[in-house]
N, C-alpha and C positions, 0 to 999 in steps of 0.2 A: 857264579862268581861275579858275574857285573851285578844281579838285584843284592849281595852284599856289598859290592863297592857303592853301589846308591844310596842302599839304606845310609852308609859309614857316613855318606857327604852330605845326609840329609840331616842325620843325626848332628853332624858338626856345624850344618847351618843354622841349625831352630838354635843351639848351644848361643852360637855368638850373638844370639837378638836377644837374651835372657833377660830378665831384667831383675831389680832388686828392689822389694818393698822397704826394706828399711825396719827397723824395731818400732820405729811410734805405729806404723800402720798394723804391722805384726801384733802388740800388743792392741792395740786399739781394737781390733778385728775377733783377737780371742776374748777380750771384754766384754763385746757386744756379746758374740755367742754364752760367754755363760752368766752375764749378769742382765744381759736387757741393753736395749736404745741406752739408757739415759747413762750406761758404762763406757760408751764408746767415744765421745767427745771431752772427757777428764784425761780417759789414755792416750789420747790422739796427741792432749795437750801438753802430755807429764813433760816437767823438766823448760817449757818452754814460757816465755815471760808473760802469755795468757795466760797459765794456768790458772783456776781457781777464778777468774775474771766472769762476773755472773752471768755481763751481755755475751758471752760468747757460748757458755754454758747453755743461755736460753735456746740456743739454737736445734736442743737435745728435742725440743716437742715437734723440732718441722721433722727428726729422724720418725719419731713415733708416729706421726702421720702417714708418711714413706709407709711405714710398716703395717698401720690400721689397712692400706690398700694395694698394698703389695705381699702383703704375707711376713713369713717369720724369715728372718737375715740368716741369710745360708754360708756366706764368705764375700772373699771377695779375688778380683783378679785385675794385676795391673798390668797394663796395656800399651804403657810407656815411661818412657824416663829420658830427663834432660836435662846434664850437667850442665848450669848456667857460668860455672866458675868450681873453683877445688872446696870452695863452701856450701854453696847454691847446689840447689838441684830442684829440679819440681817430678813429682808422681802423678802422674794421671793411671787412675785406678776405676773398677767397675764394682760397685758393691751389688753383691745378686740376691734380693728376694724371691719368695717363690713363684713370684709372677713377672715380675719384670726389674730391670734392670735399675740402678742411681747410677748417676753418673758426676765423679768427684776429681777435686785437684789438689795435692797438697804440695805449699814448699816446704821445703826442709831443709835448714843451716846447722852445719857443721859447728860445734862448739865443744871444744875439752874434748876432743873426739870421739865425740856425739851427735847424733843427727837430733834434731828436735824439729817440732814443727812449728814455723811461723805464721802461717796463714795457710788457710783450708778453703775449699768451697765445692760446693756438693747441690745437685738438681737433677727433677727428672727428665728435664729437657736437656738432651745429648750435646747441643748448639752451643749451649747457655754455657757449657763447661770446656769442652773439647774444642781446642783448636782445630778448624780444615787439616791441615798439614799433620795432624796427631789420625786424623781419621782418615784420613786417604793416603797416607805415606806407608 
């Protein structure tokens, strides 16, 4: 009876840190896996007022590089979230190749009640993206 009552509270603990990707990352994610790198930074963008913007598109060759040495994009897993305001939020996520890990951030503003993304940034350097308090909290 009590390793049920544990499991119930363990179960209700992991529940309440859940966290939520959001559609641009959701969509961006299943892009990349069935179309390639160069699918995932268009969906990432949809609906948001980079879309279609070339410099930010260029950014699809630092993915394919990630990928030349890290292997094929398997998913990804996010790891945190933080409502900045009832619009704001930002995702810090893990995108996992078959070797090692990216490590990314995206915001995302509420609009027409829709989340879109405003600004993204993604490296293999874990430092470079993640805040201390995202990684040791």
């Amino acid at each position: 009876m009590r390793v049920l009552f544990g499991a119930a509270l363990y179960l209700l603990a992991s529940l309440s840190y859940a966290v939520d990707a959001g559609k641009p990352l959701e969509r961006a994610s299943g892009a990349y896996l069935e179309n390639g790198a160069d699918a995932f930074i268009p969906a990432l963008l949809k609906g948001s007022p980079m879309e279609g913007e070339q410099s930010v598109l260029a950014q699809s060759e630092s993915i394919r590089q990630v990928e030349a040495y890290y292997g094929a994009y398997q998913g990804f897993d996010v790891i945190y979230e933080k409502s900045l305001t009832n619009k704001v939020r930002l995702v810090y996520y893990i995108m996992n190749y078959e070797n090692s890990p990216l490590f990314a951030v995206a915001t995302y503003y509420k609009r027409n009640g829709e989340e879109i993304v405003t600004h993204f940034n993604f490296n293999t350097k874990m430092w470079d993206v993640l805040p201390s308090d995202v990684v040791f909290n």
